[in-house]
C-alpha positions in Angstrom: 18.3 14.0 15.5 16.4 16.0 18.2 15.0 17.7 15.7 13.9 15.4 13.7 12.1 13.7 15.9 10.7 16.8 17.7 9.4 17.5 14.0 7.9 14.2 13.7 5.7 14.3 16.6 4.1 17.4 16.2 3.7 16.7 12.3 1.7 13.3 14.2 -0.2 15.6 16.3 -1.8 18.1 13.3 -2.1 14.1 11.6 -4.7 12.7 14.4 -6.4 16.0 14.9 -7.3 16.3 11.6 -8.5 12.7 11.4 -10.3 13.0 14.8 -12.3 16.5 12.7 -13.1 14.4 9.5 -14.5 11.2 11.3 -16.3 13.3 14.0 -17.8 15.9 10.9 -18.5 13.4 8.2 -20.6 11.0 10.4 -22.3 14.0 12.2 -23.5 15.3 8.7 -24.1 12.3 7.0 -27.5 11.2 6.4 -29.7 9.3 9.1 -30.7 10.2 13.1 -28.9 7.3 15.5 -31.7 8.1 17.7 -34.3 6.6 15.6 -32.5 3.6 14.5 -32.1 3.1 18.5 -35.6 4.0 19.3 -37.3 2.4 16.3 -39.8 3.7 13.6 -43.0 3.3 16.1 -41.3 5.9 19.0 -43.1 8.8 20.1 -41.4 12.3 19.3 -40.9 12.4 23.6 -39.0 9.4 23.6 -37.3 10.5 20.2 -36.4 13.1 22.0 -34.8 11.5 25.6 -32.6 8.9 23.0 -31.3 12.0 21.4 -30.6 13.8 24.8 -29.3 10.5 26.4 -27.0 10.5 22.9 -25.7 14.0 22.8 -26.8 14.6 19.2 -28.6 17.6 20.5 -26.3 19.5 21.9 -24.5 21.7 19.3 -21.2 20.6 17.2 -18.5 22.0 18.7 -19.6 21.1 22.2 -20.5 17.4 20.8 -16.4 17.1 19.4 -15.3 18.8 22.4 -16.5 15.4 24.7 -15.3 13.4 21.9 -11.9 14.5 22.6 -11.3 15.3 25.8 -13.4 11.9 26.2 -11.2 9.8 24.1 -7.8 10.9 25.7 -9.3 10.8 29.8 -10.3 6.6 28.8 -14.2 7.6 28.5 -14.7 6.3 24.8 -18.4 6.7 25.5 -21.8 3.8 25.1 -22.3 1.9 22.1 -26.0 1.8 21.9 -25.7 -0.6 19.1 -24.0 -3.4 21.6 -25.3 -2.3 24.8 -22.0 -1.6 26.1 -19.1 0.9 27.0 -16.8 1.0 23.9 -13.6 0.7 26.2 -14.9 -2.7 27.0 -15.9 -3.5 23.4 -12.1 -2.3 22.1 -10.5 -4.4 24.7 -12.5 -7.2 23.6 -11.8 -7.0 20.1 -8.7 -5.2 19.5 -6.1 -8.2 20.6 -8.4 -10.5 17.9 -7.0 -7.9 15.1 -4.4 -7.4 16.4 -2.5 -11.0 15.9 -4.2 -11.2 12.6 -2.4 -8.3 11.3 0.9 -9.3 13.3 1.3 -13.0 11.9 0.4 -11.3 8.6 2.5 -8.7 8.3 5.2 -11.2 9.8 4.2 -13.7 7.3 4.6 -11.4 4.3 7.9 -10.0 5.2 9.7 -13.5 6.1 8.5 -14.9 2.3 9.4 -11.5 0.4 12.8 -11.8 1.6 13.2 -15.2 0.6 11.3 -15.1 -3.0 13.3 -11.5 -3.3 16.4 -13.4 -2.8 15.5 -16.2 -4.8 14.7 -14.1 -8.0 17.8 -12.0 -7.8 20.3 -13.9 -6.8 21.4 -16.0 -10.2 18.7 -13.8 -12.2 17.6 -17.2 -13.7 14.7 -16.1 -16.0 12.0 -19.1 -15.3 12.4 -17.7 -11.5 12.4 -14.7 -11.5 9.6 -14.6 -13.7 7.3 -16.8 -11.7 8.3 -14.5 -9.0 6.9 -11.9 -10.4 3.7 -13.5 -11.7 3.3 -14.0 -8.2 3.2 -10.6 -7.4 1.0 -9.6 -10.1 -1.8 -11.9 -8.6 -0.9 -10.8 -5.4 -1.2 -7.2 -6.3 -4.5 -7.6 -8.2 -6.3 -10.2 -5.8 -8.5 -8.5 -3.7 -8.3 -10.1 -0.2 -12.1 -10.5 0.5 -12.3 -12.3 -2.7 -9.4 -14.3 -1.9 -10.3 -15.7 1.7 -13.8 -17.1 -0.1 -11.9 -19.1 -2.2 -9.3 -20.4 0.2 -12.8 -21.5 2.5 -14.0 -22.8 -0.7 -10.9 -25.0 -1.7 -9.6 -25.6 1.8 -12.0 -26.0 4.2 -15.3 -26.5 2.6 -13.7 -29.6 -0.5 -10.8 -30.6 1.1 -11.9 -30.2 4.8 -8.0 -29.6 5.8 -8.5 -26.4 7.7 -11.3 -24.9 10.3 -14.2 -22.4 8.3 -15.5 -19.7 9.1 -15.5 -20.1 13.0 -13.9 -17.2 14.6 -10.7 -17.8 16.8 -10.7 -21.0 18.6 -13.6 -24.3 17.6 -16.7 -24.2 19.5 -15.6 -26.7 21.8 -12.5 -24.9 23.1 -12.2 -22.5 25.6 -10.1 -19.1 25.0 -6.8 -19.3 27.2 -6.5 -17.2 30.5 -6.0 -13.6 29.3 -2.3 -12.2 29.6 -1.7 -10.0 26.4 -5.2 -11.1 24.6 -3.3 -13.4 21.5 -5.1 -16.6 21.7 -1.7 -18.5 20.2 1.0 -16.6 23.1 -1.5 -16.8 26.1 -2.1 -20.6 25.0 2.1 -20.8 25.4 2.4 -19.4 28.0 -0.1 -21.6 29.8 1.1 -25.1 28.1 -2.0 -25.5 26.6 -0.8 -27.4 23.2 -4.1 -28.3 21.8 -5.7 -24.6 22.4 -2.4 -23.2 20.5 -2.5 -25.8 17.6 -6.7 -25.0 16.7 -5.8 -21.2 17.4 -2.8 -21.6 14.7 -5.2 -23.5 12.3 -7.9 -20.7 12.3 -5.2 -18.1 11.5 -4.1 -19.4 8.2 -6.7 -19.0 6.0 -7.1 -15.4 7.1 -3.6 -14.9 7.8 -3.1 -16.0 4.1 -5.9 -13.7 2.7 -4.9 -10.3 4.3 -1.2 -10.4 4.1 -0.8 -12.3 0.7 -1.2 -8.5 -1.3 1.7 -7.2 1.4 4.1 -10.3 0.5 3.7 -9.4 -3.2 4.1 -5.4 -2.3 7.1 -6.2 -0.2 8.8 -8.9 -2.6 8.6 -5.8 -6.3 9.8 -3.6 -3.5 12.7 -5.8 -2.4 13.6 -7.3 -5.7 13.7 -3.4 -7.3 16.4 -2.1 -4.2 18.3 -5.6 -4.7 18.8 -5.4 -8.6 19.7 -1.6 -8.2 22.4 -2.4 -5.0 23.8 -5.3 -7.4 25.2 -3.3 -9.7 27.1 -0.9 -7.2 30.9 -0.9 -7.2 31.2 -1.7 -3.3 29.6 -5.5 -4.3 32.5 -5.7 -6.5 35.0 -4.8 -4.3 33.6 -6.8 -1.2 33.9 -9.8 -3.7 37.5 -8.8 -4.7 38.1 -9.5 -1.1 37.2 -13.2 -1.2 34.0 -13.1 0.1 31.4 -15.4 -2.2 28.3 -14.6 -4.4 25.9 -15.5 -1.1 27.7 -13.7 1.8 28.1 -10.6 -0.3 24.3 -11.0 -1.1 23.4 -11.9 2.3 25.7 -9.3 4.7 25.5 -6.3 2.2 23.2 -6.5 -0.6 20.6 -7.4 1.3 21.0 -5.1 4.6 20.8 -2.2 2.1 18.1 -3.1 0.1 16.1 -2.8 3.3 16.6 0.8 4.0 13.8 2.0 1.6 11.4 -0.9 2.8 11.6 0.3 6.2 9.4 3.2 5.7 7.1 1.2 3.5 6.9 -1.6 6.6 5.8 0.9 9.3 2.7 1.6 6.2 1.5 -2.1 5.3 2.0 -3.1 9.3 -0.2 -0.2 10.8 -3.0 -0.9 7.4 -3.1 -4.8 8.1 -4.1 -4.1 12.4 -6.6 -1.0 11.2 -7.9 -2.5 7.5 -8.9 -6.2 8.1 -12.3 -5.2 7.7 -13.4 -6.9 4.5 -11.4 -10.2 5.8 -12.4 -10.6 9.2 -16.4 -10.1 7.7 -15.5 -13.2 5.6 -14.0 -15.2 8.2 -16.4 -14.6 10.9 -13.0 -13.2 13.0 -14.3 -11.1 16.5 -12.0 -8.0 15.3 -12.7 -4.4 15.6 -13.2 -4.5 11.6 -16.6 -6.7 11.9 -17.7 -4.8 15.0 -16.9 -1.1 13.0 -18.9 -2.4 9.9 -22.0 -3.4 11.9 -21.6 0.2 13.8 -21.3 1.8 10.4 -24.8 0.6 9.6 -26.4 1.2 12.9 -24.7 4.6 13.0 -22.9 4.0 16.0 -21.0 7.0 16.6 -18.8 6.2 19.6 -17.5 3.1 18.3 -16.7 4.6 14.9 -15.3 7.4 15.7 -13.2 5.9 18.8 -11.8 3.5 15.8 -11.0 6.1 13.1 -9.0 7.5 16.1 -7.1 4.7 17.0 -6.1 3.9 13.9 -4.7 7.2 13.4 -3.1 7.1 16.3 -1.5 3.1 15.1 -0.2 4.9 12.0 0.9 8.0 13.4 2.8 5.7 16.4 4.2 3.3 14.1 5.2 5.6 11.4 6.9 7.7 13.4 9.4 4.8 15.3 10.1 3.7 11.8 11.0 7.7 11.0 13.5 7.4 14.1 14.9 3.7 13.1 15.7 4.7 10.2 17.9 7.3 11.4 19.6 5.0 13.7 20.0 2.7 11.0 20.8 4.9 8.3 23.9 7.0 9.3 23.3 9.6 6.5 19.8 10.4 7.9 21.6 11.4 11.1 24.0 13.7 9.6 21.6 15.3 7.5 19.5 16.1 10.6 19.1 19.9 11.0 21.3 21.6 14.3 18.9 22.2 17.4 
């Protein structure tokens, strides 16, 4: 098991180096001069030139990726000159904003694909499981921009049920005092009911939006390892024993249909904190995915580069504690692991 994981984390270290090299090479050769976007088309070539020193874009490449990663891993993420500010203070800012969207999402998602797996494999009742999997199909082929419009369309802008496009809280609320950065736990932990309910409102729209394509992902995936463990002899045997339909479902079936979704969680959770781009755009939501696609445009190195990085890093992390779960879960994966 020593092994395994020993392999794991240097097979994560080659991962984020050779994301850090992309990032850091395609944005450095890409079209475009951040200086003059900073400086504007009226600057002198002097003051051209002192934004370009003040940048770093002068200096040659190696030397420029060189402070990019020593930079990164010592907490100096560098000046977004886009924003005005450090991007450590930036990330901080916005980071715990993407962070529980893609955590009530990715909870959402798996909590209903476990019950509509159950529900269309259980009796195997044709009408159910095939809306099931009509489900799916819309959820696979929905794209999740595309998606939020309409629920703002139908939901808040008709019917007028649920907040627009406002961010995380209404505009007459104050954000709870800061502990971990989630506007719905910090608002628990302080008592404040009223911040907690409009913070729960503004995540369902989006909530619904960016993890409605994992629910259907996670409900083929689960319904495919539930049919197949159905038909193995150790069901049959477990039911010889007394125990019913349900508790054979529920205490074996479904414990082992999990086994080949784990690896397929760590995947969807680490995409749905890094990916949110398209869906925090349409609901106005302060995430690191709005702030990267107006740093995109304005060529902001630091901040894109410091994000590309981190979400490496979120897949890499996450990917590999789902590698070593699985081997505590899985018995077979510890006895196939290598000797030391």
């Amino acid at each position: 098991m020593t092994r395994v994981v020993l392999n794991r984390l240097v097979g994560a270290a080659v991962a984020v180096f050779g994301a850090s090299l992309i990032a850091f090479l395609i944005l450095r050769l890409g079209p475009g001069d951040p200086a003059r976007l900073v400086v504007g088309p009226l600057a002198t070539p002097a003051q051209l030139k002192a934004v370009r020193e003040q940048m770093g874009v002068d200096e040659p490449l190696w030397t420029q990726y060189w402070k990019y990663i020593s930079g990164f891993f010592t907490g100096d993420w560098g000046y977004s000159f886009g924003s005005g500010q450090d991007v450590t203070t930036l990330m901080q800012d916005r980071i715990p904003a993407s962070l529980e969207l893609g955590l009530y999402a990715f909870l959402g998602a798996f909590v209903f694909a476990v019950v509509f797996a159950l529900v269309a494999t259980y009796r195997r009742r044709p009408v159910v499981d095939g809306s099931v999997r009509t489900l799916t199909f819309l959820g696979l082929g929905t794209p999740p921009f595309w998606l939020g419009l309409l629920l703002l369309l139908v939901f808040s802008v008709e019917l007028g049920w649920l907040p627009g496009p406002e961010g995380r809280l209404s505009p007459d609320l104050e954000p709870p005092p800061h502990h971990t950065g989630l506007y719905t736990v910090d608002a628990l932990v302080a008592g404040q009911w009223a911040t907690f309910w409009d913070a729960g409102k503004h995540l369902i729209l989006p909530v619904f939006a960016l993890g409605f394509a994992a629910f259907a992902y996670f409900v083929r995936l689960l319904r495919a390892n539930l049919l197949d463990i159905s038909r193995e002899p150790f069901l049959v045997v477990v039911r010889s024993k007394g125990l019913s339909r349900w508790a054979s479902f529920q205490r074996h079936a479904l414990p082992n249909a999990f086994l080949p979704t784990l690896t397929a969680a760590g995947l969807i959770f680490a995409q749905l904190i890094a990916g949110s781009v398209l869906v925090e755009k349409v609901f106005n939501w302060p995430g690191v995915g709005q702030l990267v696609v107006d740093s995109i445009l304005r060529k902001d190195f630091a901040v894109v580069e410091t994000f590309i990085l981190l979400s490496a890093f979120a897949y890499v992390i996450v990917n590999t504690v789902v590698d070593v779960l699985y081997g505590v879960v899985d018995p077979r994966v510890r006895a196939w692991s290598p000797p030391v």
